[in-house]
C-alpha positions in Angstrom: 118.6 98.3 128.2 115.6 98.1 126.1 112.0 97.7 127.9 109.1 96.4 127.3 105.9 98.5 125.9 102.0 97.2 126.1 99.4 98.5 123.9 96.6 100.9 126.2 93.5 101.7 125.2 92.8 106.0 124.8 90.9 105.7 128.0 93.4 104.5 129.7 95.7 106.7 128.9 93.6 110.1 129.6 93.4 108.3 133.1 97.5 107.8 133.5 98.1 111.7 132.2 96.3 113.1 134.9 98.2 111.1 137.7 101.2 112.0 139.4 103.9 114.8 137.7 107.0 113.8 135.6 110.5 114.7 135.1 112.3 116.0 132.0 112.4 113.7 128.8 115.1 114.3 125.9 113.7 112.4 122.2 114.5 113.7 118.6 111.7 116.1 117.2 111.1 113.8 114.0 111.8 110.2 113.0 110.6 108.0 110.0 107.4 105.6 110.4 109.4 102.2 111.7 112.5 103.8 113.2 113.9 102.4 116.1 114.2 106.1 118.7 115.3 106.9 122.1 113.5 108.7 124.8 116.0 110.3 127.8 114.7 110.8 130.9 115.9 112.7 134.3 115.6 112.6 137.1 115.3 109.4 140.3 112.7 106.6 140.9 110.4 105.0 138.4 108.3 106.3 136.5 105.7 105.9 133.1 106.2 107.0 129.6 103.3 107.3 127.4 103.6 107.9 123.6 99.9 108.9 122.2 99.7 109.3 118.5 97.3 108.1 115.2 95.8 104.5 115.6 98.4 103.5 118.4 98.9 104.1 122.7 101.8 103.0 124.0 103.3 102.5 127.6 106.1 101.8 128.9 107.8 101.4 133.0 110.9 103.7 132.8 113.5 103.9 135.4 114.5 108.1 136.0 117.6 108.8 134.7 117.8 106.4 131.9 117.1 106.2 128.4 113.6 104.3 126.9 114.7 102.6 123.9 112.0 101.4 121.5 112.9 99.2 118.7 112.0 99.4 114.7 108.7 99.0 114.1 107.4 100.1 116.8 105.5 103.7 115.7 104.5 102.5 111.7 101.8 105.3 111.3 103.1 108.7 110.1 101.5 111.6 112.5 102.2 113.8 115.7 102.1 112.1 118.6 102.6 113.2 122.4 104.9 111.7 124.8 104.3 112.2 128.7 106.5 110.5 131.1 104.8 110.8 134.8 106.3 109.5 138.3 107.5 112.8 139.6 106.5 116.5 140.3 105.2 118.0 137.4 104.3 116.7 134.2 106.1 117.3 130.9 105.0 116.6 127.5 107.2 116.4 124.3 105.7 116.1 120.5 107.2 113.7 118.0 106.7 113.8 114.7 106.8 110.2 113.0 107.0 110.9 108.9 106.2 108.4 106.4 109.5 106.3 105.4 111.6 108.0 102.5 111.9 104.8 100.6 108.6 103.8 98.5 107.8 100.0 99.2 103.9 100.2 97.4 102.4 102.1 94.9 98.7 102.2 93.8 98.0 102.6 90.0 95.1 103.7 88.2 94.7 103.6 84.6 91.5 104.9 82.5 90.0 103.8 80.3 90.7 99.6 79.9 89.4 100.0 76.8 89.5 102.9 73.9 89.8 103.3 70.1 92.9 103.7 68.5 94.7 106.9 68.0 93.6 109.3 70.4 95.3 112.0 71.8 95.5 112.3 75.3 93.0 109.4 75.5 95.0 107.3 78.2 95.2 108.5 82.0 97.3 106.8 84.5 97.6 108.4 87.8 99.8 106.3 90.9 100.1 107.1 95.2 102.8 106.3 96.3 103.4 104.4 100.3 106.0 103.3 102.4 106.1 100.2 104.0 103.9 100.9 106.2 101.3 102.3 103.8 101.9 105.6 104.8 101.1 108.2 102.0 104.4 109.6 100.9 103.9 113.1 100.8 107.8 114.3 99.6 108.3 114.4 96.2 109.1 111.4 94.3 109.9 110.6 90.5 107.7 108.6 88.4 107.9 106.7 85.0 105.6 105.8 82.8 105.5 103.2 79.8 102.6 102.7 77.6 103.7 99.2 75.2 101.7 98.2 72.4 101.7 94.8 70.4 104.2 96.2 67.8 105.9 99.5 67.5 107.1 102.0 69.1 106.6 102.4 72.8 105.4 106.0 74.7 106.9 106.9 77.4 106.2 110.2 80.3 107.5 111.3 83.6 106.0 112.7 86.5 106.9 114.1 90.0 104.6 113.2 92.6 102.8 116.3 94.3 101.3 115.4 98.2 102.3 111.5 97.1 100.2 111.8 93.3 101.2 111.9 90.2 99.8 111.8 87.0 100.1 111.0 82.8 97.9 111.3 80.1 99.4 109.4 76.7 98.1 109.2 73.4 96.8 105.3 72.6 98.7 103.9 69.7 97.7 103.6 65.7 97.3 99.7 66.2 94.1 97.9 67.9 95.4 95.1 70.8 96.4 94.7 74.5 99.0 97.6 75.8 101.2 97.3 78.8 100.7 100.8 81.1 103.9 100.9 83.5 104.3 103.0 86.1 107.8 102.7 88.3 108.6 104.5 91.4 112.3 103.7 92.5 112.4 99.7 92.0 108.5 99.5 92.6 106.5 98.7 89.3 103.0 98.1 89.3 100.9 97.5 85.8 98.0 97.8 83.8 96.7 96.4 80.7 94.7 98.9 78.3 92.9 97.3 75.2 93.1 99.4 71.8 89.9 98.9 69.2 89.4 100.1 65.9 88.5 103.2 65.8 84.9 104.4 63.7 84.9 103.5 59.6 87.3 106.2 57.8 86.1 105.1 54.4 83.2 103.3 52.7 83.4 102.1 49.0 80.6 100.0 47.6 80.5 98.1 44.7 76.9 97.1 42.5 75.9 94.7 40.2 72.9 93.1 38.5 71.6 89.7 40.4 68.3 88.7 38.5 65.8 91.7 39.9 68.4 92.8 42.1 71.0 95.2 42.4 73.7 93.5 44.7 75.5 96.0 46.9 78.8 95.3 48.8 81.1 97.1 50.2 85.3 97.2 50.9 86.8 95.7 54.0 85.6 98.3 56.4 88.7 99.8 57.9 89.4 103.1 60.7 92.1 105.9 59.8 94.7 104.4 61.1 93.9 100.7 58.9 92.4 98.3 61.5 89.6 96.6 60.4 86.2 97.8 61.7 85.2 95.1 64.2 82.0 92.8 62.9 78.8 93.7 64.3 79.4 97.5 63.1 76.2 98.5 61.3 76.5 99.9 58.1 73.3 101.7 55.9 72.0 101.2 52.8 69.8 103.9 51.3 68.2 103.5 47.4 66.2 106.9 46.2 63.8 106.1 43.8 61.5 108.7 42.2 61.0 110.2 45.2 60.6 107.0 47.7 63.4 106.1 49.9 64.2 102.6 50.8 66.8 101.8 53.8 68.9 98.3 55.1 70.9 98.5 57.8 73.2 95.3 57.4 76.2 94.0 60.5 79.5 93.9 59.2 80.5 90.1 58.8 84.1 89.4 58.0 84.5 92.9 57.5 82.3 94.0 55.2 78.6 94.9 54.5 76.0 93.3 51.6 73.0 93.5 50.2 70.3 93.1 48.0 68.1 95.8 47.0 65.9 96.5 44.3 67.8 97.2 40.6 65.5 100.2 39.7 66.8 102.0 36.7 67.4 105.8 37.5 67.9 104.9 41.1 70.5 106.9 43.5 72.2 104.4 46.6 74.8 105.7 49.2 76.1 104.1 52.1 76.8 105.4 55.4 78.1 103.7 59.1 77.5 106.7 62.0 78.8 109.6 60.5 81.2 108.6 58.0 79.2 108.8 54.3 80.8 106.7 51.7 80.4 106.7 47.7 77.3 107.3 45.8 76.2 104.9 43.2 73.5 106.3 40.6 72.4 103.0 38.4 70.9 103.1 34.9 70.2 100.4 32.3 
């Protein structure tokens, strides 16, 4: 026969526990979070059983000599709680440990950055926890894939074994700039992440020069990163002209991926070009 429970307040309860004795009580030492469990009791009369444990207080009118049966769902929060029955004698109490379910019903995934540059090692972390049901951390160990999918290609892929319900990945992002899928899978729960590739910095800078009236017209290639996307617009690239001791410099935005300018066409004059750190050619003009 299966008997009702109320929820008690902790105050409550202290109260109850120090009222009359109880009689022997028979329960398993451990069950999973949302098991349905049976508490056996000895003994005549009525009596109270109390189950004390993380976030929940329940009680329950037993009869002596019967079992307390409580349905599924009714302890959800993983944790050691302690169960008193009173209504006799002396008082008894038994521990029961409720563990987080086996199965993993939610996972929580974190993936850093959202956005990078191309081609880095190691540059992509994804770490997951992993819950039951209940959202009780699952603290056994517990397989996890990961899938890192870019635009085109190939994808990446790593595995993992949770530790105290974590586990972790670091994965190289891809050649090519765009929008990667980041997949991580725990049993048949998938949870994902989008992580945006960009160019990396310029690899190479070529200009080109010629006359334009008074002017020396400099322009360079389409601006491109190691791996060949094209630098995005906006990246500043710097002219420098060395004449006779006076140095003239333009910084100039990459539009349509690439950078030009006008400076003056002095005969005998050295220009380079630079973007951050990445020099390109020298030009030395004479007429």
């Amino acid at each position: 026969m299966r008997l009702p429970f109320t929820l008690l307040l902790g105050g409550a309860v202290l109260a109850a526990l120090q009222s009359a004795g109880a009689q022997n009580l028979t329960l398993p030492e451990t069950i999973q979070a949302g098991a349905a469990f049976d508490v056996q009791t000895t003994g005549s009369g009525n009596g109270t059983l109390y189950i004390v444990g993380p976030s929940q207080v329940l009680q329950q009118k037993v009869t002596l000599g019967q079992t307390a049966s409580f349905d599924s769902g009714t302890l959800t929060n993983a944790g050691i709680y302690t169960v008193v029955l009173t209504g006799g004698s002396s008082t008894e109490h038994r521990a029961l440990n409720v563990l987080p379910a086996k199965d993993a019903a939610h996972i929580t995934f974190l993936a850093r950055p959202s956005r990078l540059p191309v081609n880095l090692h190691n540059g992509i972390s994804g770490a997951v926890y992993v819950f039951d049901a209940y959202h009780n951390l699952i603290t056994k160990p517990m397989p996890v894939s990961f899938d890192l999918t870019p635009p085109s290609g190939a994808a990446q892929h790593g595995k993992a074994t949770t530790m105290d319900g974590a586990a972790w990945v670091q994965l190289n992002s891809t050649p090519k700039e765009g929008m990667s899928k980041f997949v991580a899978q725990v049993g048949g729960v998938t949870s994902q992440r989008i992580v945006e590739q960009v160019p990396g910095a310029p690899c190479r800078l070529q200009m080109s020069a010629k006359r334009s009236g008074q002017q020396l017209e400099l322009q360079t290639d389409p601006v491109r990163d190691c791996s060949g996307n094209a630098v995005p617009d906006g990246t500043i690239v710097t002219f420098t002209e060395d004449y006779k001791g006076t140095q003239s410099t333009v910084d100039v935005p990459l539009k349509r991926g690439i950078a030009k300018v006008e400076m003056p066409a002095h005969s005998g004059a050295t220009i380079t070009v630079a973007s951050g750190v990445v020099l390109g050619n020298e030009i030395h003009w004479t007429e």
